[in-house]
C-alpha positions as CSV (number, residue, x, y, z in Angstrom):
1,X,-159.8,-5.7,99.6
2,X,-159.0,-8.8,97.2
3,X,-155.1,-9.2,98.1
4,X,-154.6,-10.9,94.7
5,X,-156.1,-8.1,92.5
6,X,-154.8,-5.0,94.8
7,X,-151.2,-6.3,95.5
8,X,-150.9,-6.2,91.6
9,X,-151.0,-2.6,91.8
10,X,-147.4,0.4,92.3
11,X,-147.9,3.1,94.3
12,X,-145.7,6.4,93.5
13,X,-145.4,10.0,93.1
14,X,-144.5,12.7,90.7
15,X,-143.9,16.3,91.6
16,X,-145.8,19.3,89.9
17,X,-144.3,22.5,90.3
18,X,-145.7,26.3,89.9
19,X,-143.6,28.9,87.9
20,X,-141.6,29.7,90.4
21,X,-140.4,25.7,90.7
22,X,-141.6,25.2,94.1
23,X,-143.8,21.9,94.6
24,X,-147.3,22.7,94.6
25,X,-148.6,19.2,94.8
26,X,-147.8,15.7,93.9
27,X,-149.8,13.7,91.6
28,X,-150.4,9.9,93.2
29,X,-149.5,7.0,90.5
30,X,-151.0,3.9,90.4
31,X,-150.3,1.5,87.9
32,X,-150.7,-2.0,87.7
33,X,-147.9,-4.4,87.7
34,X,-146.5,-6.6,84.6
35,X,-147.8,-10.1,86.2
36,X,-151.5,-8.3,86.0
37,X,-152.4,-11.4,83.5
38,X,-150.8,-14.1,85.3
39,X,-152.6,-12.4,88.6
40,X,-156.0,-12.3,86.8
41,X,-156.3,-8.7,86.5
42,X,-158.7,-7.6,83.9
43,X,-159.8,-3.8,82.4
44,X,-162.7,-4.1,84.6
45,X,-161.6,-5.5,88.0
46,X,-158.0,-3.4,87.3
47,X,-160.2,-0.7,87.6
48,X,-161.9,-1.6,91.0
49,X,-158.5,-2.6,92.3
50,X,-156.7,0.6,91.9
51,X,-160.1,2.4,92.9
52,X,-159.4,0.1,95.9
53,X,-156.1,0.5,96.3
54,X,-156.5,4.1,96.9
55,X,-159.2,3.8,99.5
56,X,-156.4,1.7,101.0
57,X,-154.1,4.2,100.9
58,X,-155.9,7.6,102.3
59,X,-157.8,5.3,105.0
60,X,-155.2,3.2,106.1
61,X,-151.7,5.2,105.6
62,X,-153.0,9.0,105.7
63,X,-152.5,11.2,103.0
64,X,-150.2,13.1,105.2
65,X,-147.6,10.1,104.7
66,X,-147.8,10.4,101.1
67,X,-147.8,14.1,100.3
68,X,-147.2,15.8,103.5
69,X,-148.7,19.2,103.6
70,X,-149.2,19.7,99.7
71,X,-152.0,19.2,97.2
72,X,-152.2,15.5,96.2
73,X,-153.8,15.3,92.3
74,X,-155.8,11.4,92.5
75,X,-156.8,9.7,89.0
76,X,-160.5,9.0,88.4
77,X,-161.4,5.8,87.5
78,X,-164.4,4.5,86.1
79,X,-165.6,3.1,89.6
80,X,-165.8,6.7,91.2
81,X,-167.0,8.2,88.1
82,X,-170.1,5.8,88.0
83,X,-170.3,6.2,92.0
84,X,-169.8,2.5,92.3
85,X,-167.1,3.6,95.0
86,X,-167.6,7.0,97.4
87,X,-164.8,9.2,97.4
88,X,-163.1,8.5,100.7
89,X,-161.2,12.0,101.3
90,X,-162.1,15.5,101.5
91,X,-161.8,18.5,99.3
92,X,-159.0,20.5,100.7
93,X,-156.0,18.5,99.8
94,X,-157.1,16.3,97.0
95,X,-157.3,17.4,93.0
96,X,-159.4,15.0,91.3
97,X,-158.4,14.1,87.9
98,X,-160.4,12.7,84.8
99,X,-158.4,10.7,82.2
100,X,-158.7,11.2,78.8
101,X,-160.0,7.8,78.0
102,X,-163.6,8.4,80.2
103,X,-166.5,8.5,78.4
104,X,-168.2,11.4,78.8
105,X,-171.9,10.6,79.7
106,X,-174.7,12.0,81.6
107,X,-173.8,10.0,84.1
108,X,-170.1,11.1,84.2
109,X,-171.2,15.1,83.9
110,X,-173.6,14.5,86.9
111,X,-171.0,12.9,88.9
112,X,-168.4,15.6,88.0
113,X,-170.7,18.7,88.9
114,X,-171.5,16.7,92.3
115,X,-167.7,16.9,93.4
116,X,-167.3,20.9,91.9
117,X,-170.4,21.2,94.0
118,X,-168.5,19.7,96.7
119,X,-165.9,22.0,96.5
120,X,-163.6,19.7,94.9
121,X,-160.5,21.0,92.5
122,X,-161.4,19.5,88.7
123,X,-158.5,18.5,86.4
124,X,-158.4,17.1,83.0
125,X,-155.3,14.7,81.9
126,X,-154.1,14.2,78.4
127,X,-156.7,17.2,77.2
128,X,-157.2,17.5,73.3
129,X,-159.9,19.4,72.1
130,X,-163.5,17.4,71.6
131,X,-166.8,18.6,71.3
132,X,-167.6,15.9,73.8
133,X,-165.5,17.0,76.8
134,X,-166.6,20.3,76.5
135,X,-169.1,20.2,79.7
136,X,-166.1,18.7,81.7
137,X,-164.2,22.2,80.7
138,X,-167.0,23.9,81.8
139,X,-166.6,22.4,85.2
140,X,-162.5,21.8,85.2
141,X,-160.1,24.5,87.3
142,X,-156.6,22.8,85.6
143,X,-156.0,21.6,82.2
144,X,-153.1,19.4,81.7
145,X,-151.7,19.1,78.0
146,X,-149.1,16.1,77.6
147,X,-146.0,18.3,75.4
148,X,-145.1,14.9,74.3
149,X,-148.1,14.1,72.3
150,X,-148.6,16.8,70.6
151,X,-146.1,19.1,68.2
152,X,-144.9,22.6,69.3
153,X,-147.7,24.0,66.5
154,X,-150.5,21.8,68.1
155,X,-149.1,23.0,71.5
156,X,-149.8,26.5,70.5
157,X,-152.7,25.5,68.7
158,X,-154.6,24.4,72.0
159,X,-153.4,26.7,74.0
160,X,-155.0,29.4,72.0
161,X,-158.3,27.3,72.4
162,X,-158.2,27.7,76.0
163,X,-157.5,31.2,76.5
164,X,-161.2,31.7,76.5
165,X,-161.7,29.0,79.6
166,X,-161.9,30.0,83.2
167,X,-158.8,27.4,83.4
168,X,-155.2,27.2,83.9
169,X,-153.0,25.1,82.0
170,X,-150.3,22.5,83.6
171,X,-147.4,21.4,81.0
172,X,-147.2,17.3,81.9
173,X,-144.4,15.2,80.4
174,X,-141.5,18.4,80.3
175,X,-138.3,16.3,80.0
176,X,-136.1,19.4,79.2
177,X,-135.2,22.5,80.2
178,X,-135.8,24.0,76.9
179,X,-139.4,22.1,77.0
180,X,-140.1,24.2,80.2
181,X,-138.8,27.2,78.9
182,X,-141.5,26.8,75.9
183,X,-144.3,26.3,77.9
184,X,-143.6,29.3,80.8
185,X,-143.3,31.2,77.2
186,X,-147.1,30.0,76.4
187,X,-148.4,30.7,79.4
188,X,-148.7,27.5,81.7
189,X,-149.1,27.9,85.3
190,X,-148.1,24.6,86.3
191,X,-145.4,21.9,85.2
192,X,-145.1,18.5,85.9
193,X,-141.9,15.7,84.3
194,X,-138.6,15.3,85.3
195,X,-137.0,18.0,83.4
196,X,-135.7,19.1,87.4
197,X,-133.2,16.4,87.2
198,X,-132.3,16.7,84.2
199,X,-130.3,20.5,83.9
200,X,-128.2,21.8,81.3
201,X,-125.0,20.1,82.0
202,X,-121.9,22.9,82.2
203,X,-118.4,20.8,81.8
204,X,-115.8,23.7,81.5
205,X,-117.6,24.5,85.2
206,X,-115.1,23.9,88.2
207,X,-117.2,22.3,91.2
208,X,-116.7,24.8,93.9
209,X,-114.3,23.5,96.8
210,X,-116.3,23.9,99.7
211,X,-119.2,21.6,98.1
212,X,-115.9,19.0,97.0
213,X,-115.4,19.9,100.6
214,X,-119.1,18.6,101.9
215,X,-119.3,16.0,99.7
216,X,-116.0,14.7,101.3
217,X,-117.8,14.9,105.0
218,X,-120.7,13.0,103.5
219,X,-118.6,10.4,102.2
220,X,-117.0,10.0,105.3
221,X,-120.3,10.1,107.8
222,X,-120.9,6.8,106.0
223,X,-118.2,4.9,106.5
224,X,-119.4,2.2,108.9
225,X,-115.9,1.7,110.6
226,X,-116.2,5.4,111.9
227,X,-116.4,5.6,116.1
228,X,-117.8,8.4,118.2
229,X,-114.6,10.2,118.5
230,X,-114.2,10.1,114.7
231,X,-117.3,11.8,114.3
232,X,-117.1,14.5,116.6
233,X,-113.6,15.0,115.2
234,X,-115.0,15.3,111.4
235,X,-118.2,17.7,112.8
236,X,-116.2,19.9,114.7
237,X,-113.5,20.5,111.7
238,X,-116.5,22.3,109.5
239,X,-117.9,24.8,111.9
240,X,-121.2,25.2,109.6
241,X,-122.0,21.8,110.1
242,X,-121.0,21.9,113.5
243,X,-123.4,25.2,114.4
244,X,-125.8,23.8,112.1
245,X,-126.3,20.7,114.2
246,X,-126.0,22.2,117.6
247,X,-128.9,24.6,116.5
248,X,-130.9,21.6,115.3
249,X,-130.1,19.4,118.7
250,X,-131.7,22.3,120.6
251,X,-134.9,22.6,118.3
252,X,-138.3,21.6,119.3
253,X,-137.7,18.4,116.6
254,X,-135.2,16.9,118.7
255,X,-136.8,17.4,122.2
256,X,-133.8,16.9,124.5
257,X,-134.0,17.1,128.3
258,X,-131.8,19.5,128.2
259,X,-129.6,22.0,125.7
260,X,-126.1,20.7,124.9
261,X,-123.2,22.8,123.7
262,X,-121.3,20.4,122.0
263,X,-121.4,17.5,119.6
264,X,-119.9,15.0,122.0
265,X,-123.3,15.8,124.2
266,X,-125.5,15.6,121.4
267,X,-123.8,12.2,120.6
268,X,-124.1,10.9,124.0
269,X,-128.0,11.7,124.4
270,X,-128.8,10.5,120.9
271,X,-125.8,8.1,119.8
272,X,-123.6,7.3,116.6
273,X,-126.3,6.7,114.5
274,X,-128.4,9.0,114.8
275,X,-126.3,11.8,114.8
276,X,-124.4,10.5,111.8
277,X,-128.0,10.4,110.0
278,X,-128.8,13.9,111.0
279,X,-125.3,15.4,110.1
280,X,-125.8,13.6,106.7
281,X,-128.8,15.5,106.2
282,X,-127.8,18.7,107.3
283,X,-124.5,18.3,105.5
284,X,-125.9,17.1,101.8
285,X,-128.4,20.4,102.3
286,X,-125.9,22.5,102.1
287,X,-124.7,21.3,98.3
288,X,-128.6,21.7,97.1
289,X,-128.9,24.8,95.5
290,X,-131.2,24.3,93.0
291,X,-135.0,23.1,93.4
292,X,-135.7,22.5,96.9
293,X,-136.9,19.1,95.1
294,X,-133.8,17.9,94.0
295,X,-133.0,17.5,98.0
296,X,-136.9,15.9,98.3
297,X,-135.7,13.6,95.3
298,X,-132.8,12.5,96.8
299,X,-133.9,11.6,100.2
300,X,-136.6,9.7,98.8
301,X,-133.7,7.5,96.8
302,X,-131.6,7.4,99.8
303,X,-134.4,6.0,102.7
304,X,-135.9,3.5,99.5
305,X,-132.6,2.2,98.5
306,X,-131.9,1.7,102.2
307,X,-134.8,0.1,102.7
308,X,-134.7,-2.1,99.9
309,X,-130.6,-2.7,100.9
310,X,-130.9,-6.2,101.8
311,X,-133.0,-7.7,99.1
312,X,-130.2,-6.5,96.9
313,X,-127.5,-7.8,98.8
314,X,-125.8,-4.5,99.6
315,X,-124.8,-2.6,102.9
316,X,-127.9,-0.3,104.0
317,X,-125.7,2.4,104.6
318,X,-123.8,2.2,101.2
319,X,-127.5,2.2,99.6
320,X,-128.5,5.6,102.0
321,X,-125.2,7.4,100.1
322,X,-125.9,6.0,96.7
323,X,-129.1,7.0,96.9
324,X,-128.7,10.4,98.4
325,X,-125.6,11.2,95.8
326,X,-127.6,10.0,92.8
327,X,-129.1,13.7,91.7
328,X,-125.9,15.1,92.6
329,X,-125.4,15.3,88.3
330,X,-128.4,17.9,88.4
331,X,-127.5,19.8,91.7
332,X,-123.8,20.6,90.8
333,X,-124.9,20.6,87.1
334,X,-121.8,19.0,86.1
335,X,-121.7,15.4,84.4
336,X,-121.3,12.2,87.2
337,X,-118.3,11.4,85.9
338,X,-116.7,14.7,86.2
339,X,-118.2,14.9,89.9
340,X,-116.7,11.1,90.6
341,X,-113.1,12.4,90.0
342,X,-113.3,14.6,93.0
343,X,-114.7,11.9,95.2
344,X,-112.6,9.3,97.4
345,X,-115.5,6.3,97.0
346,X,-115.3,3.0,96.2
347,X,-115.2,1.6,92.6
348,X,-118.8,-0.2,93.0
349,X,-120.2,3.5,94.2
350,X,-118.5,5.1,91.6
351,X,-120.1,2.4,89.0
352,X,-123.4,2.4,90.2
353,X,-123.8,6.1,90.2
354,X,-122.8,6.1,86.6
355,X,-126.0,4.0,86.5
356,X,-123.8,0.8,85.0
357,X,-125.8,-1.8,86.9
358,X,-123.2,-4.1,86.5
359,X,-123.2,-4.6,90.8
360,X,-125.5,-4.8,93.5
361,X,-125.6,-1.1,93.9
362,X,-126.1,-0.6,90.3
363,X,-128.9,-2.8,90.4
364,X,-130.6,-1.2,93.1
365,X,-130.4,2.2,91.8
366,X,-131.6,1.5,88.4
367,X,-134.5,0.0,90.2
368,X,-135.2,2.7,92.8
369,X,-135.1,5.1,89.7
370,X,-137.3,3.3,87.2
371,X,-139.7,2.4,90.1
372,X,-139.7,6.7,91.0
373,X,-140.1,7.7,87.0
374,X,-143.1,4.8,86.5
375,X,-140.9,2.7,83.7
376,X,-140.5,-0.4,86.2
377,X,-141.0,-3.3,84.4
378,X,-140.9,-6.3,86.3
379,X,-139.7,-7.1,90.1
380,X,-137.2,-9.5,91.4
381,X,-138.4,-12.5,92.6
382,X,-136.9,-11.6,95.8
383,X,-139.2,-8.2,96.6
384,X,-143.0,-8.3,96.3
385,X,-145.3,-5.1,95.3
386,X,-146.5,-5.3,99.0
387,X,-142.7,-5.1,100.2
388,X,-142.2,-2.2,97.8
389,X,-145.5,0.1,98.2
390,X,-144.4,-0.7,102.3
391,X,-141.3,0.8,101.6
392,X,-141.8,3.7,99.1
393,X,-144.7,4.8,102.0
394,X,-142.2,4.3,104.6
395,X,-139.7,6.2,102.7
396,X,-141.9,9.4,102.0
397,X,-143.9,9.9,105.1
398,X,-139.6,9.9,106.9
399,X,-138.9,12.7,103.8
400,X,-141.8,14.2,105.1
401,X,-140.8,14.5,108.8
402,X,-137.3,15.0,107.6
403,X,-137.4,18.0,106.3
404,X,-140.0,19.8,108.5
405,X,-137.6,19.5,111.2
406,X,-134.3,20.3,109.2
């Protein structure tokens, strides 16, 4: 693979949910970084690159370190379209998707039908109604309308098309709740956007104790002053947390020699660190109550800003909790600022939660964020797109592990 044409190239994810808001797959982004010019990458070879950077990533990562155990939706480009490049996974976990801006030749048609009669899952991206994609209907399983481009009337309007199509329809770009609420009301069987993080915000809504309560623990897990007796003393005070942790010491995840009946024994076979990690976990699961994706979301900050702590100059464990509190706006459904006031963190937190960037933290959230919602504009000079796709891998595949054992 051409290192100075592939290493141009983003990796990411974004989550696409079924109607009842649980994850049914993620769809795999990869876009091509700002220097592309200065790095020589044109429409055509951008084309092979990303074509190449996905071969990359199923043969040398795993899907499994990308998506886990769910349905992973892979953009088309030109290169396998034409056959210039096999596809290099298998039908069970992948959703190939066609973008709107293919041409549709024989060619293209031929090479579609060969993956349906593969047993591949079709999707069309960005779908508007033309006479000339109306073989790839024939063969699709999903369309995906983009809400954004199109007015509530033309919404309608091509959703009334379909109805006739042995399809169903996935609602991309829903930024709202009252977006999703529109499109569950036309009939979409699949949703994909951040709308998730961004709830209707209730401010006359006390924040219950016992999550002030956990988010209190949390804030004190993190505190990189805090010794072994410290930490027992804080787990054994909240007897959920406490049981909670036991239970998970004596699961098959952990593996101990042998069971232990108290934190101190968990802490003496594992250590400080890793039982402050777990007990994090276990702990911020308790204030999730909304889409089990919220909690996905916000490991997924918390192990990349963590990663990516140094390059910012900031404290790793600092970036974990910044990270792991920075959804806490849609989980509580109250605004951050009303959350902060029942917090005991530091002013640089409390700033860069508020997304301020006016610190190190700030700075490294407001990347972490842009980088997850694909609006990253340029890197630092000090990280590189191979330090970051490293990371964001790194980062999902321990999500991944993560919450299969918790």
């Amino acid at each position: 693979m051409s290192e100075n044409i592939s290493d141009s190239i983003l990796i990411a994810r974004q989550p696409i949910f079924d109607k009842k808001l649980n994850v049914y797959a993620y769809e795999l982004l990869f876009r091509h970084s700002v220097s592309d010019i200065e790095s020589g990458v044109t429409l055509f070879n951008g084309d092979l690159a990303t074509s190449q950077v996905i071969n990359y990533t199923f043969m040398e990562f795993g899907i499994d370190r990308v998506v886990g155990n769910k349905r992973a939706f892979i953009n088309l480009t030109h290169s396998f379209l034409t056959g210039d490049i096999p596809i290099p996974f298998d039908n069970s976990q992948v959703v190939l998707e066609i973008l709107e801006d293919i041409t549709v030749d024989e060619q293209v048609i031929k090479t579609v039908q060969e993956f349906v009669d593969q047993g591949f899952t079709i999707a069309l991206d960005d779908f508007v109604h033309s006479p000339e994609f109306q073989p790839l209907v024939s063969l699709a399983s999903i369309i995906k309308l983009d809400i954004l481009a199109l007015s509530e009337q033309e919404l309608i309007n091509e959703v009334e098309r379909l109805k006739n199509e042995n399809v169903v329809l996935l609602a991309e770009k829903v930024e709202t709740e009252e977006q999703y609420k529109l499109c569950q009301q036309l009939g979409f069987t699949y949703f994909q956007g951040y709308f998730f993080c961004k709830p209707t915000l209730i401010n006359d809504k006390p924040i219950p104790e016992s999550k002030i309560a956990v988010l209190q623990v949390l804030h004190s897990l993190q505190d990189p002053d805090i010794t072994i007796d410290d930490i027992e003393l804080l787990i054994r005070e909240d007897v959920s947390l406490s049981f909670k942790l036991i239970r998970f010491l004596n699961s098959a995840a952990v593996s101990l020699p042998r069971k232990v009946d108290s934190v101190r024994q968990g802490l003496l076979f594992l250590g400080l660190n890793t039982i402050k990690s777990w007990a994090t976990l276990i702990a911020f699961s308790d204030i999730e109550s909304s889409t089990s994706e919220l909690m996905t979301t916000a490991l997924v900050r918390a192990k990349l800003c963590n990663q990516l702590a140094k390059s910012f100059d900031c404290e790793p464990e600092a970036a974990f909790m910044l990270g792991l509190f920075s959804p806490l706006e849609a989980i509580l459904q109250k605004p951050m600022e009303a959350i902060l006031q029942s917090l005991p963190i530091e002013e640089d937190m409390k700033e860069a939660l508020l997304l301020k960037g006016n610190n190190p933290l700030g700075e490294l959230l407001i990347f972490v964020i842009s980088h997850e919602q694909g609006s990253l504009m340029e890197l630092p000079q000090h990280i590189s797109i191979q330090q970051l796709n490293a990371a964001y891998l790194a980062a999902t595949e321990w999500v991944n592990l993560t919450e299969s054992s918790l």
